[in-house]
C-alpha positions as CSV (number, residue, x, y, z in Angstrom):
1,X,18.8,-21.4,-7.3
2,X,19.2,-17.7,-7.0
3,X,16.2,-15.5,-7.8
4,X,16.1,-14.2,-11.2
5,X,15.2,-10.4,-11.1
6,X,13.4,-8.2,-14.0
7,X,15.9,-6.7,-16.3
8,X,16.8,-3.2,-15.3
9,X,14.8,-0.5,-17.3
10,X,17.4,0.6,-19.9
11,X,18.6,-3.2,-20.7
12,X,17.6,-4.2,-24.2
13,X,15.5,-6.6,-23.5
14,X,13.0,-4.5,-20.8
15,X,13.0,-1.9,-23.5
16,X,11.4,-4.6,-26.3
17,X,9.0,-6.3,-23.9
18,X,7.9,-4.1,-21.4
19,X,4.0,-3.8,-21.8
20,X,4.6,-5.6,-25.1
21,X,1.9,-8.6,-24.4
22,X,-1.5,-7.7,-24.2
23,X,-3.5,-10.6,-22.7
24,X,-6.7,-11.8,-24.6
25,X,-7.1,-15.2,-22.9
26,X,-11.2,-14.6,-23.7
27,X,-10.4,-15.7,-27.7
28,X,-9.2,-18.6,-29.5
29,X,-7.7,-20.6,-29.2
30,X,-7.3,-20.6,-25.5
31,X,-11.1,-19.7,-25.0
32,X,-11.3,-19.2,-21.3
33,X,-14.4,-18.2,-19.4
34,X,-13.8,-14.8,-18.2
35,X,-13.7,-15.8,-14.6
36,X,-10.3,-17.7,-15.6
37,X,-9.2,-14.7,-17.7
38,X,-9.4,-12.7,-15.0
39,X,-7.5,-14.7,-12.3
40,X,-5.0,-15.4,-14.8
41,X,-4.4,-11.5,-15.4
42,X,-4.3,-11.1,-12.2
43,X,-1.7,-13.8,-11.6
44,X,0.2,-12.7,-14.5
45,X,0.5,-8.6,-13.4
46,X,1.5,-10.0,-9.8
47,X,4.2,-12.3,-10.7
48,X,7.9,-11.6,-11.9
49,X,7.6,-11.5,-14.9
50,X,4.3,-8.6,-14.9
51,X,6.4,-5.9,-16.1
52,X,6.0,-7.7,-20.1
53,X,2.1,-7.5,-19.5
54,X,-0.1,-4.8,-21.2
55,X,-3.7,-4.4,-21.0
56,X,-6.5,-7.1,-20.7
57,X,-8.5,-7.3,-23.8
58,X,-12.1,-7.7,-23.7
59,X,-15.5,-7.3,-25.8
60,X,-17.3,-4.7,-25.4
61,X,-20.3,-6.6,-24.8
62,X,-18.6,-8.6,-22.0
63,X,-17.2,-5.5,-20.0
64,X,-19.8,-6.1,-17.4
65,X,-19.0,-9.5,-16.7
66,X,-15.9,-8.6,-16.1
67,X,-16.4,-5.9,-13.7
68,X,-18.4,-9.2,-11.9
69,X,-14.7,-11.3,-12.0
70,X,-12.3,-8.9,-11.6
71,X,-14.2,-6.6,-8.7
72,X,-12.6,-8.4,-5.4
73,X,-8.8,-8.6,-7.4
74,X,-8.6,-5.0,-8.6
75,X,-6.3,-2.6,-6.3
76,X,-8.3,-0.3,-4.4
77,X,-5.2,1.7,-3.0
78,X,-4.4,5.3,-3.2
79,X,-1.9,5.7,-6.2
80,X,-2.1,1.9,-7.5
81,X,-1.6,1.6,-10.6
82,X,-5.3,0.7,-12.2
83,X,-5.9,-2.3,-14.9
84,X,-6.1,-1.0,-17.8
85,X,-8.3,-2.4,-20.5
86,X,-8.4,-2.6,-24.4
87,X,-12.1,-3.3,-25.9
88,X,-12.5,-5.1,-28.9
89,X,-15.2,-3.6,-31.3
90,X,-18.6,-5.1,-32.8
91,X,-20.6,-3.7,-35.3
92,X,-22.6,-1.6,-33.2
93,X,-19.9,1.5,-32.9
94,X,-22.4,3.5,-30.2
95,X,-23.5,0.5,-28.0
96,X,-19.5,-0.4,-27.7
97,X,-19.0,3.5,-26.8
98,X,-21.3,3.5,-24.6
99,X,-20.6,0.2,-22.5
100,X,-17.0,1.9,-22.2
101,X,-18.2,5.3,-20.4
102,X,-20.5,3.4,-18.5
103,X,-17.8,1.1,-17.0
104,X,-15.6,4.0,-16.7
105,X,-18.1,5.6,-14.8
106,X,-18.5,3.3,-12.4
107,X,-14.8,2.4,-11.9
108,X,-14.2,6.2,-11.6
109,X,-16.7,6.7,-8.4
110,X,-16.3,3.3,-7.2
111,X,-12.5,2.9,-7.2
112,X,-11.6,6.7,-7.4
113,X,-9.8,5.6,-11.3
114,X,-7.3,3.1,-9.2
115,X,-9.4,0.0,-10.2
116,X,-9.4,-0.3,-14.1
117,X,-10.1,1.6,-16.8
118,X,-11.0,0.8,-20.7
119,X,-8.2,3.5,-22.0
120,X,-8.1,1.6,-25.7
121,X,-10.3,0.4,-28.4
122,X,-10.0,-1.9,-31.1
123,X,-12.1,-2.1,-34.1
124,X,-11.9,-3.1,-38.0
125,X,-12.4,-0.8,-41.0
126,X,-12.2,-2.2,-44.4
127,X,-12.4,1.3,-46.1
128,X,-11.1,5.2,-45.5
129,X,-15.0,6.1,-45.1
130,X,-14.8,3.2,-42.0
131,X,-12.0,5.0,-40.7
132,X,-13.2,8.0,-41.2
133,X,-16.2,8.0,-39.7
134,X,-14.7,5.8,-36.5
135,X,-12.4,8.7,-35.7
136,X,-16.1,10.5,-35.6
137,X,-17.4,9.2,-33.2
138,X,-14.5,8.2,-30.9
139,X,-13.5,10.1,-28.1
140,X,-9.6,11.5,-28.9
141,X,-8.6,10.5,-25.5
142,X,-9.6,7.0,-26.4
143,X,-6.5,5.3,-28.0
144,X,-8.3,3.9,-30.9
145,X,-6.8,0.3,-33.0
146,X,-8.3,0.5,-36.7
147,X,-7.9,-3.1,-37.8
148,X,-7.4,-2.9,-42.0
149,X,-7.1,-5.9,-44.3
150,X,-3.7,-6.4,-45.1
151,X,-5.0,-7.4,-48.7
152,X,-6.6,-4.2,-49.6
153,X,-5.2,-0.8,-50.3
154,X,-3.1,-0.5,-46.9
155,X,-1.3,2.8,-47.8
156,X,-4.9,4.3,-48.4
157,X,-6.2,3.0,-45.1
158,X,-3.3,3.7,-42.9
159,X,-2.7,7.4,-44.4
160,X,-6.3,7.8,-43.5
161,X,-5.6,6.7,-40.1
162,X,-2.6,9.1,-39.8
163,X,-5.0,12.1,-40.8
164,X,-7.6,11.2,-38.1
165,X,-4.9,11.0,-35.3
166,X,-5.6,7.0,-34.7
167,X,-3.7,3.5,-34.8
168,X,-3.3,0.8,-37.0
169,X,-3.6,-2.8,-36.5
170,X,-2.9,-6.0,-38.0
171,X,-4.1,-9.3,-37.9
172,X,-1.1,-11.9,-38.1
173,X,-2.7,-15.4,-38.2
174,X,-5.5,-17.5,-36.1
175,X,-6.6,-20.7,-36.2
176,X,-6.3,-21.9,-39.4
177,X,-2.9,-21.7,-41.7
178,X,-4.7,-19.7,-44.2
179,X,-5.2,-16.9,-41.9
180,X,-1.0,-16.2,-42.0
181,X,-0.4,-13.3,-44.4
182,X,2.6,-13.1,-46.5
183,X,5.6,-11.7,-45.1
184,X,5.1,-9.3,-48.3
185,X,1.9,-8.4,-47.0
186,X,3.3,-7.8,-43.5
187,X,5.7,-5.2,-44.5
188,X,3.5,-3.0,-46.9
189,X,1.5,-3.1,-43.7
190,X,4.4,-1.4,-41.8
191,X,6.1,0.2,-43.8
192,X,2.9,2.2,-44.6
193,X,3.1,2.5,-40.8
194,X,6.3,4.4,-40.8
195,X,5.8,6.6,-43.8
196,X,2.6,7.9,-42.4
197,X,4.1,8.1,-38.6
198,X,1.2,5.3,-37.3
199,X,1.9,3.8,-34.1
200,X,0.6,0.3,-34.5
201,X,-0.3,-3.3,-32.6
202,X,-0.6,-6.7,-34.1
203,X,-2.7,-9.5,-32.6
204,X,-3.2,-13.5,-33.5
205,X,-0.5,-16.3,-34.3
206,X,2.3,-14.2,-31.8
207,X,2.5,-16.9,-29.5
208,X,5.6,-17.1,-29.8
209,X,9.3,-15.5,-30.2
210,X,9.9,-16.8,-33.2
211,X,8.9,-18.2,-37.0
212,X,8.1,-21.4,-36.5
213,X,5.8,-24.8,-37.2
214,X,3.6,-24.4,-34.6
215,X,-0.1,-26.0,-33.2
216,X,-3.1,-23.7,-34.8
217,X,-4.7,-24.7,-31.3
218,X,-4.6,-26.2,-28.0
219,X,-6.6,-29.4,-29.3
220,X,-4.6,-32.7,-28.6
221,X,-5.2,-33.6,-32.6
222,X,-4.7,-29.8,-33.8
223,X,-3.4,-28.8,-37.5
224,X,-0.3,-27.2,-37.5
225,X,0.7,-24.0,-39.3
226,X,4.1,-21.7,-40.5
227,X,3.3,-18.8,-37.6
228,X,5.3,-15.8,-37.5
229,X,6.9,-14.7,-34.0
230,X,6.6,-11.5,-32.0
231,X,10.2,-11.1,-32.1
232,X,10.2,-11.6,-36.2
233,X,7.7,-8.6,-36.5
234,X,9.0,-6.2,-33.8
235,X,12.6,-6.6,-35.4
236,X,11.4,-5.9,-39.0
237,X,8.8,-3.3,-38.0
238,X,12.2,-1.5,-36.3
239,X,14.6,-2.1,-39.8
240,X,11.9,-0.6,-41.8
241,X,11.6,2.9,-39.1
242,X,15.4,3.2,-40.2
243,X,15.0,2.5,-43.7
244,X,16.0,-0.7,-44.2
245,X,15.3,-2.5,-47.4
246,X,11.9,-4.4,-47.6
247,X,13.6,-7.6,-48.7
248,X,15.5,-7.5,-45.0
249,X,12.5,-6.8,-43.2
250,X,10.9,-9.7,-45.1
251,X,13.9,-12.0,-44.1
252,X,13.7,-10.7,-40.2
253,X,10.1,-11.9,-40.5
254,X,10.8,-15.3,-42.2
255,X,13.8,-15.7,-39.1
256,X,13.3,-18.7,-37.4
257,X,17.1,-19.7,-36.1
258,X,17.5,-18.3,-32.7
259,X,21.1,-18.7,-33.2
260,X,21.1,-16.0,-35.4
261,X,19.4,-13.7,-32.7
262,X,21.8,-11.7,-30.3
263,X,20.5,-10.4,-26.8
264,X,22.9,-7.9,-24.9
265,X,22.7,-5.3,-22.5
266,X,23.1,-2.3,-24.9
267,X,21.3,-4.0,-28.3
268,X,19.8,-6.7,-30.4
269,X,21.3,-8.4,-33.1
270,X,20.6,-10.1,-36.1
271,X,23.3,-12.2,-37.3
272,X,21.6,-12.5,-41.1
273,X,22.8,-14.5,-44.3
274,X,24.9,-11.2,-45.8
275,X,24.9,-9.0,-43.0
276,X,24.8,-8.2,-38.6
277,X,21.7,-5.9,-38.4
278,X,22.2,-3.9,-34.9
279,X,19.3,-2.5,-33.1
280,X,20.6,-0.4,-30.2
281,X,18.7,0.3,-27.1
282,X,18.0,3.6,-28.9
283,X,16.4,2.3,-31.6
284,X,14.4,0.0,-29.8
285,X,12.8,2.7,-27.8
286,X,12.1,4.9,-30.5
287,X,10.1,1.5,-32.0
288,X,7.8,1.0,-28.5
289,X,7.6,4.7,-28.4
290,X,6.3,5.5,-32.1
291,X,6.1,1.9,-34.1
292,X,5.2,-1.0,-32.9
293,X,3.4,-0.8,-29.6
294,X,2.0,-4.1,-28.5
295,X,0.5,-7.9,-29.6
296,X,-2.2,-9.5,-28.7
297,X,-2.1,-13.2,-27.6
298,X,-4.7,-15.6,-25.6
299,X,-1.5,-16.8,-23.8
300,X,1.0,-14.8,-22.2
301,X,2.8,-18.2,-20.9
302,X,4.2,-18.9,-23.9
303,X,6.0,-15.6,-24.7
304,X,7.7,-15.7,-21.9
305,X,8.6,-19.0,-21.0
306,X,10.0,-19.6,-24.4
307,X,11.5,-16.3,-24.0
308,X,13.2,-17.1,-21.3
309,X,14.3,-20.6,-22.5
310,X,15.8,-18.5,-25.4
311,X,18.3,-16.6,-22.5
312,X,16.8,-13.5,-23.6
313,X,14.9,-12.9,-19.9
């Protein structure tokens, strides 16, 4: 069998998922102790497919344990390239803050910044005073995730993030079908996004490419849910950048007929009920660049084995 290489960097498929899976095998439903997160990241960045991984996501309470995993596996070499790390919030804004300096710290005199380094932060805000007073106390070099309800007055919250200089992020699903938002709900979310030039990431139910009846967890006996895939959102989040009509992006998110998906060298294509919807390499650069940057999922496996059972690796 010959040996299937990566994509070559301007192929449009390595400019949609290059970086685009940030791993958070620490949450449900996959749970894992952080020694087996950390072998699995490791695995995962050395293997063929690394080039779709992004950071390693991890609580700011837990950042020490990890240094105690990860220590022996990081690269200690002269102009490796480091892990780099997202950190999920808690209540406790200046303990988080401060377990992220502190870890940089050490990684900085102890692997001369070629080991890892927490270079993002993720945290929820549920009002423009939230935001607000986040973008206080966060360094500006720290690429800072405000998580806003999806139910709440987005275009207040996300114009608010646009003013600080932060990010937005959504939650798309978990472990229960009541978590999935609407696919209404998911493109106000975006499409306040675009009009207030917010780079954004999404995280939870993005398992997989595509919309779908899917297991809620990895239980033998688990419920079942309608989950959206990463494909649907990074496809509608790039229609709405060009002004597409909300009732397309809303159908791109509700797409769950990979027959209707096109892969090519130069573009992506969606074959829809009234209409072929090209996204050229182009356009999905600008999206990675300035829309939708990343997902987070507690398996990276599954995005790109069924990925590549799809014929779109």
């Amino acid at each position: 069998m010959p040996v299937r290489l990566p994509p070559s960097t301007d192929r449009a498929s390595r400019i949609l998922l290059e970086g685009l899976v940030d791993y958070a095998g620490l949450f449900a439903p996959a749970a894992l102790s952080m020694p087996n997160a950390v072998r699995n990241y490791a695995h995962y960045r050395a293997a063929g497919s690394g080039w779709i991984l992004g950071r390693f996501i991890c609580p700011a309470q837990s950042l020490e344990r990890f240094s105690e995993s990860a220590d022996a596996l990081l690269p200690r070499d002269a102009g490796a390239i480091p892990w780099r790390l997202s950190v999920t919030g808690s209540p406790d804004l200046a303990g988080d803050l401060a377990h992220i300096a502190a870890f940089n710290e050490r990684h900085r005199v102890c692997f001369e910044e070629c080991g890892a380094k927490v270079d993002a932060y993720e945290i929820k805000a549920v009002s423009v005073d939230d935001v607000e007073r986040i973008a206080a106390a966060t360094p500006p070099e720290l690429l800072t995730y405000i998580e806003v309800p999806v139910d709440g007055d987005v275009d207040a919250l996300v114009a608010a993030i646009a003013r600080v200089g932060r990010r937005a992020k959504v939650r798309m699903g978990g472990t229960t079908a009541d978590m999935m938002p609407s696919p209404e709900s998911v493109v106000r979310f975006f499409k306040a996004c675009v009009a207030h030039d917010v780079m954004a990431k999404a995280t939870a139910g993005l398992h997989h490419p595509l919309r779908g009846t899917y297991r809620l967890t990895y239980e033998p006996d688990a419920a079942t849910g309608r989950m959206y895939g990463f494909l649907n959102v990074a496809l509608a989040v790039a229609h709405l950048s060009r002004g597409g009509s909300d009732a397309e992006a809303v159908a791109l998110l509700q797409e769950a007929d990979a027959g209707r998906i096109e892969f090519s060298d130069v573009h992506v294509a969606w074959h829809g009920p009234d209409r072929t919807i090209t996204f050229t390499r182009d356009v999905l650069q600008q999206l990675r660049a300035q829309g939708f940057v990343s997902f987070g999922s507690c398996s990276f496996t599954e995005p790109v084995d069924e990925s590549r059972a799809l014929g779109w690796l």
